[in-house]
C-alpha positions in Angstrom: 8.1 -77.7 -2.4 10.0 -75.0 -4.8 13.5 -75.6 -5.3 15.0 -72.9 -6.0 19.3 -72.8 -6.7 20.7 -69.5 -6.7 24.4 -70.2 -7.7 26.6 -67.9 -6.8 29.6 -67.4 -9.0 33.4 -68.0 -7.1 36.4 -69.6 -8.4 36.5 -73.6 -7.6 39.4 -74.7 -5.9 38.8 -78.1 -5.6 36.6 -80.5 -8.3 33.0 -79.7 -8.2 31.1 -82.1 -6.8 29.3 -83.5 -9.7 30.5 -85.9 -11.7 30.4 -84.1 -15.2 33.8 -83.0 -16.4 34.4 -79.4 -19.3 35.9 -80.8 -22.5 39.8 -79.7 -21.3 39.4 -82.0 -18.4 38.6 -85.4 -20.4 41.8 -83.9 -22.7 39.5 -82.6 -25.4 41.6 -79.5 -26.1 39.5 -77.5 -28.9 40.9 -75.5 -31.7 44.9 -73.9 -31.2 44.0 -70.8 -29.5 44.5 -70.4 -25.3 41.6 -70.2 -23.2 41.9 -68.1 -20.6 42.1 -68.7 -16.6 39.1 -70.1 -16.1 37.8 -70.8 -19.6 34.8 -68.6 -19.0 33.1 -65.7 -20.4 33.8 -64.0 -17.2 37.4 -64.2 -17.9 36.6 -60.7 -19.4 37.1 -58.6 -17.0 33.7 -57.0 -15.3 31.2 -59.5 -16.6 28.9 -61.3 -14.4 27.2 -63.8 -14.3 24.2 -65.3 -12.0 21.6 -68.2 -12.3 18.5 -69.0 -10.3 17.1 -72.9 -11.0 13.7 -73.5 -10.5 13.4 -77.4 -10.0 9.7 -78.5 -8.5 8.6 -82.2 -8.3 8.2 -83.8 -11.6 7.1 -80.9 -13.9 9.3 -77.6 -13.4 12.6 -77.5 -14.8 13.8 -73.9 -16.1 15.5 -70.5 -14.9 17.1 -67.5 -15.3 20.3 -66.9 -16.4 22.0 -62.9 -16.5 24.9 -61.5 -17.8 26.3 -58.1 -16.8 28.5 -56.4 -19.1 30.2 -54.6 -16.0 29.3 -53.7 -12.2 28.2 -49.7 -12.8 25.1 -48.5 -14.4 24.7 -49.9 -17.6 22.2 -47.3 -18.1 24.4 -44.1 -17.8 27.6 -45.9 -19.3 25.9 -48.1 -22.5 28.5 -50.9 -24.1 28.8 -50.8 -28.1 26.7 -54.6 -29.5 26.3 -56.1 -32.3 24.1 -58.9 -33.0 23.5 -61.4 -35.6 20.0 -63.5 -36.5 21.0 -66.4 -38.1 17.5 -68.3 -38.1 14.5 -66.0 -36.1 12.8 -68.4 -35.0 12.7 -67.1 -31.5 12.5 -64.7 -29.4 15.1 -61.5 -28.5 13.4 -58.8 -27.2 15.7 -55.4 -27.7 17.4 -56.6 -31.0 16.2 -53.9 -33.1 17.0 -51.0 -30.4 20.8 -52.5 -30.2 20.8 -52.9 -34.3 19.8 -49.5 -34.5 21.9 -47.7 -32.3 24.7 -50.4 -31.9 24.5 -50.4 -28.0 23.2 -52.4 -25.2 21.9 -50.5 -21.9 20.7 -53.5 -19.4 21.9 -56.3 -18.2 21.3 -59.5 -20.9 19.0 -61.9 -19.9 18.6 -65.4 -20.6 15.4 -67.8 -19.8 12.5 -69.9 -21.7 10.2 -68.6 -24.4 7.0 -68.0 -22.4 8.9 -66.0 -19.5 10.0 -63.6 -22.3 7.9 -60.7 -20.7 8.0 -61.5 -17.3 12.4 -61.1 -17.8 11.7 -57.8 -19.4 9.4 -56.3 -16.2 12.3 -57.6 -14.0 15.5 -55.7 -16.0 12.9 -52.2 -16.3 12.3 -52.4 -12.8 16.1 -53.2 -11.5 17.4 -50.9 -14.2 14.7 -48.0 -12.7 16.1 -48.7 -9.1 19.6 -48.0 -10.5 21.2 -44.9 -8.6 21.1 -42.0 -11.2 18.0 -43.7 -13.3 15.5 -41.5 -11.4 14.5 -39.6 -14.3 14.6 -42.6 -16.9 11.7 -43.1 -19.1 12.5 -45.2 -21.3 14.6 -48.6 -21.5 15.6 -51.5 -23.7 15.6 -54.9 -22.3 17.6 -57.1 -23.7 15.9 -60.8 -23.6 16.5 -63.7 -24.8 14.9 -67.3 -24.6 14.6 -71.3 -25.6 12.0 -73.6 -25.2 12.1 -75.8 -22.9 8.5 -77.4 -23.1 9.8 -80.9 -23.6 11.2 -81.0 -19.8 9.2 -77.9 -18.2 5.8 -77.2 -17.5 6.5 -74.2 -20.1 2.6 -73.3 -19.8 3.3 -73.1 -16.1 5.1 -69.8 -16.6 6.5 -70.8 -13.1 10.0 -68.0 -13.9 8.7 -65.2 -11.7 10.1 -61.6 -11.5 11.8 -62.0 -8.0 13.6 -64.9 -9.5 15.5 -62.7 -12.8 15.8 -60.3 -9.7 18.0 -63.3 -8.0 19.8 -63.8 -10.9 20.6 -59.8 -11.4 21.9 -59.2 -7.7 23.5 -62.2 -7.8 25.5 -62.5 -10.6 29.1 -62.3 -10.1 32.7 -63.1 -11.6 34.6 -66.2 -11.4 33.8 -69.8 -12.5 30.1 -70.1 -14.2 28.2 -73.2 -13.6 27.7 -75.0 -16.7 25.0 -77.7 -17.2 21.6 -78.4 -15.9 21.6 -74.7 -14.6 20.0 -71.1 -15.3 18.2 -71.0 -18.1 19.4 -74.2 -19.7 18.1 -76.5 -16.5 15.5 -77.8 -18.7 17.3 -77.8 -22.7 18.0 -80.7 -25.0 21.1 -80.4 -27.5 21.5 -82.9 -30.1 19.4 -84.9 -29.0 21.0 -85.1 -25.2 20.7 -83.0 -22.2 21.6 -79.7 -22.8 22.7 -76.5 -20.5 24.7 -73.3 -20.4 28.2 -73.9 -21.0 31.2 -71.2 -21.7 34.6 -71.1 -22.5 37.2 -68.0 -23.5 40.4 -67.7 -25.7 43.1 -65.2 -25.2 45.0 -63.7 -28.3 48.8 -63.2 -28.1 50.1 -60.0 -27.7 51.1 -59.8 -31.0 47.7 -59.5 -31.7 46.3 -57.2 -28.8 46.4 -59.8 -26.4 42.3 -59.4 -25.9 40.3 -61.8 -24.7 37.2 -63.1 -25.6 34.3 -64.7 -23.8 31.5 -67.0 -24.5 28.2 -68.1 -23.0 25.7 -70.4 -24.6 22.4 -71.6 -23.8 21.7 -74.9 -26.0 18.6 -76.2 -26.9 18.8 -77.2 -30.9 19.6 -80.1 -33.3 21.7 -81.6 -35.8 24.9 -84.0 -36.2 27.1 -83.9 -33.0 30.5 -83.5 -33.7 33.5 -83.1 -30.8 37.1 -81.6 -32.1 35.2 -83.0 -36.1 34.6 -86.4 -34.8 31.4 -87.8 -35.8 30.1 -88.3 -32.2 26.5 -88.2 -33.0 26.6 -90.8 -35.5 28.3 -93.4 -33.6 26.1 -93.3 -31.1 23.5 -93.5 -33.6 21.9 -90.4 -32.5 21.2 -87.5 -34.7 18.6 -85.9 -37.0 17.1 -88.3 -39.7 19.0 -91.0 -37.9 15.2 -92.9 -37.2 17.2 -93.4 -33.6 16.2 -89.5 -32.6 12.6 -87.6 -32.5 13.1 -86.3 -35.9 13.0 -82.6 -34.2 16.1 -80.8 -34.4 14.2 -77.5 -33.1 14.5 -75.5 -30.4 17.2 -72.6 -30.0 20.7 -71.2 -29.2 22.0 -68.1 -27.6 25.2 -67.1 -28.1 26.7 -64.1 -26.0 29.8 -63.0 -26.6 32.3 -61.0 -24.2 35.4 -59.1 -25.4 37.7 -56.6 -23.7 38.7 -55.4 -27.5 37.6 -52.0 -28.1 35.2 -53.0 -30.9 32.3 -50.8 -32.7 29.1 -51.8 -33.4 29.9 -52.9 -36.7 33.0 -55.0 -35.7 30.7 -56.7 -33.2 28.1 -57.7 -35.7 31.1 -59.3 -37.6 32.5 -60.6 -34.3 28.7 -62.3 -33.7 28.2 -63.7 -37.1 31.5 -65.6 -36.9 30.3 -67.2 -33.7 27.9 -69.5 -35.9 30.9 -70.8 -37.8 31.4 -72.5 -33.9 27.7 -73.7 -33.3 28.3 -75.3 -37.7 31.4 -76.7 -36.1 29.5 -78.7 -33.5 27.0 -80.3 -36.0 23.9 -77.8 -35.3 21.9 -76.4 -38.5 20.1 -73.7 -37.6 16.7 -75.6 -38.4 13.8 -74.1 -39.6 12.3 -73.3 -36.2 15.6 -72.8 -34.2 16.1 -69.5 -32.6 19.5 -68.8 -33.1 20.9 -65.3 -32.4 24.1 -63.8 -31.1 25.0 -61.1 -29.1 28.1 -59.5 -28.6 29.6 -56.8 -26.9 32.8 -54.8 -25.5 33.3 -53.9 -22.1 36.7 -51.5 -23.0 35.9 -48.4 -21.3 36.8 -46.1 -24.6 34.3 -47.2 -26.5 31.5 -46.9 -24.2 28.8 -44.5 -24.8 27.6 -42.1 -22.1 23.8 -41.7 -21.7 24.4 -37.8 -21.0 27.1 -36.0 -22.7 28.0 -32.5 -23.2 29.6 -32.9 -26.8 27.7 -34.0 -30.1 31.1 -36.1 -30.7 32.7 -38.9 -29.6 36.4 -39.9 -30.2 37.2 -43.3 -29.4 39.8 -45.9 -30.7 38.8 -49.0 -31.8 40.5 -51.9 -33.4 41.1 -51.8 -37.4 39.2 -54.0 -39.9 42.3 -56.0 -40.6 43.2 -57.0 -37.1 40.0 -58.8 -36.4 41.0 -62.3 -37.9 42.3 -63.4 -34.7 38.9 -62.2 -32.6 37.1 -64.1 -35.4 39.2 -67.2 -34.7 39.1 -66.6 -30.7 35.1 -66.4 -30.9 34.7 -69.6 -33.5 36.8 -71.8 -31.0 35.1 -70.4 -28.0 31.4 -70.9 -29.3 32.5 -74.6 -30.6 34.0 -75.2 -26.7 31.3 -73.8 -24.9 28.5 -75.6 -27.1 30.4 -78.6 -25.9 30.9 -77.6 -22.3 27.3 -77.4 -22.3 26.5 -80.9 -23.1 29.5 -82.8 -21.1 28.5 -80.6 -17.8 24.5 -81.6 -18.0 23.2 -84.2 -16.0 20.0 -86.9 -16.8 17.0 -84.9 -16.6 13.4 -86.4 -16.1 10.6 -83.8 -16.6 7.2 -83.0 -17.7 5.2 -85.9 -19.1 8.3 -88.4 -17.7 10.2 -87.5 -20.2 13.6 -88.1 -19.6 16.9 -86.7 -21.5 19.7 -88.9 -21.0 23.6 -87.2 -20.5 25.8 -87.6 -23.2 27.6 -90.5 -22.3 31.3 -89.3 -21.1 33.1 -92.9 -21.8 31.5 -93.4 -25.6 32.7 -90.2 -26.2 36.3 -90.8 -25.0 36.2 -93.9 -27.4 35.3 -92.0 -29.9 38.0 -89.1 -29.8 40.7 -91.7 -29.3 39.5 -93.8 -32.1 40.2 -90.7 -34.0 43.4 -90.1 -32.7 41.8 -86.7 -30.9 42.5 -88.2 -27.0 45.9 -89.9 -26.1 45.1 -93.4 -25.9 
């Protein structure tokens, strides 16, 4: 029988019922920054997000993850994007539209590498079927994937259109489920179970007082380190260790969220200092390691109207030299969320029997109080 786990998205009032804990509730309190309320990339106001979980007998272990810029029609009323390769090793259907023309006009989804054009069919046809689209021709899906062949039945292609479509009309605000969920159901991160984990930091007024938003699907290798303790090699388990498959590849997407009225350009900067947080967390961008970030702004000023009367635009945007705090909000929000990813996952056994244990909560409190990073 097909399991299929369409999470909705609504704010948690009481502890969720698995036994997983985010990093700010074992007291691992990242960087200096504040998150904001819920520590979430929807903490930006208007984004969305939904999952749909496909979990059947011992073999299937994937999903779909979207992310929706804002509720209208992303079509008619585009968001300004920037994104940054750091290793192509992957696959992100759309890049070179959004480099080209420095905008993103569907909803951004997330899933494995083989589902990569079944994801694509599923944004055309709900972006078609968008009041106002009727006369649309011609769109750019924005796609983005990690293979998850060592847990999934990958070959299975088992992520079907009805199932982004799930994700799409049910993606919401309000706290995201992190973990074993969406497209990171079936990921492994440093060596450990791996997930979709996201986390937000708020600049002070003095600054703009913008927030900015992160999600992250994790599937790639390297050295863990929590807060720059050497977690990985305590637990003797990391790449080259002898302890670990020496594989380190797989992927990342990073997809960043800001209510800062940002160009193009500004969020191509913005996205290339998000890898300073995946460095930060031990990853190395290994040979065949996707890694790619995308970010965008949801400020109405600087969106761009499919059909306008004028050949101009006049919109205000933030200066070059009052991004240093975004580049700090989006470093500490990448590092958190990489982190959220792999406390909130759960033991996985897949395809094959393989099994993926959790990264083990109580070693890694020992660890951060041993280096005076948790009150003892």
């Amino acid at each position: 029988m097909l399991i299929r786990i369409i999470i909705p998205f609504v704010l948690l009032i009481a502890p969720p019922a698995w036994s997983q804990q985010r990093a700010r509730d074992m007291g691992i309190k990242i960087g200096v920054m504040q998150p904001g309320k819920l520590n979430s990339i929807t903490d930006v106001q208007g984004v969305n997000v939904g999952h749909v979980t496909l979990i059947e007998g011992s073999s299937i272990r994937t999903g779909v993850t979207a992310i929706l810029p804002h509720e209208g029609n992303l079509f008619q009323d585009k968001v300004p994007a920037g994104i940054f390769v750091a290793n192509g090793f992957g696959k992100l259907a759309g890049s070179t539209q959004v480099k080209e023309l420095g905008n993103i006009e569907s909803p951004i989804v997330l899933t494995n590498t083989l589902s990569v054009a079944t994801a694509m069919d599923a944004v055309i046809e709900y972006t078609l079927g968008k009041p106002g689209n009727e006369r649309v021709q011609s769109i750019n899906a924005v796609v983005g994937e990690t293979n998850d062949g060592y847990l999934n039945d990958i070959r299975g292609r088992h992520v079907k259109k009805e199932h982004v479509l799930d994700a799409l009309s049910n993606a919401k605000g309000g706290a995201v489920a992190e973990g074993n969920v969406g497209a990171g159901t079936g990921t492994v991160c440093f060596g450990f179970k791996g997930g979709i984990g996201t986390a937000s930091r708020v600049l002070p007024k003095s600054s703009g007082g913008y927030t900015v938003g992160v999600l992250v699907q994790t599937n790639f290798g390297g050295v863990l380190q929590i807060d720059g303790a050497p977690v990985g090699e305590a637990l003797k388990k990391y790449y080259l260790s002898g302890q670990l498959k020496d594989d380190v590849d797989g992927s990342c997407m990073i997809v960043v969220a800001t209510d800062a009225p940002l160009d193009a350009r500004n969020l191509e900067r913005l996205s290339q200092r998000a890898m300073l947080g995946l460095a930060k967390t031990g990853g190395i961008a290994s040979n065949g390691s996707g890694d790619y970030v995308i970010a965008f702004s949801t400020d109405e000023r600087v969106r761009i109207k499919h059909e306008k009367a004028s050949f101009t635009d006049e919109v205000i945007v933030v200066r070059n030299d009052a991004m240093s705090p975004l580049f700090m909000a989006v470093i500490e929000a990448t590092e958190e969320a990489i982190i959220n990813s792999l406390l909130m996952a759960k033991t996985m056994t897949g395809k094959d029997g393989n099994k993926v244990e959790a990264l083990p909560h109580d070693d890694v409190i020992k660890i951060l109080k041993k280096h005076n990073l948790i009150e003892k």
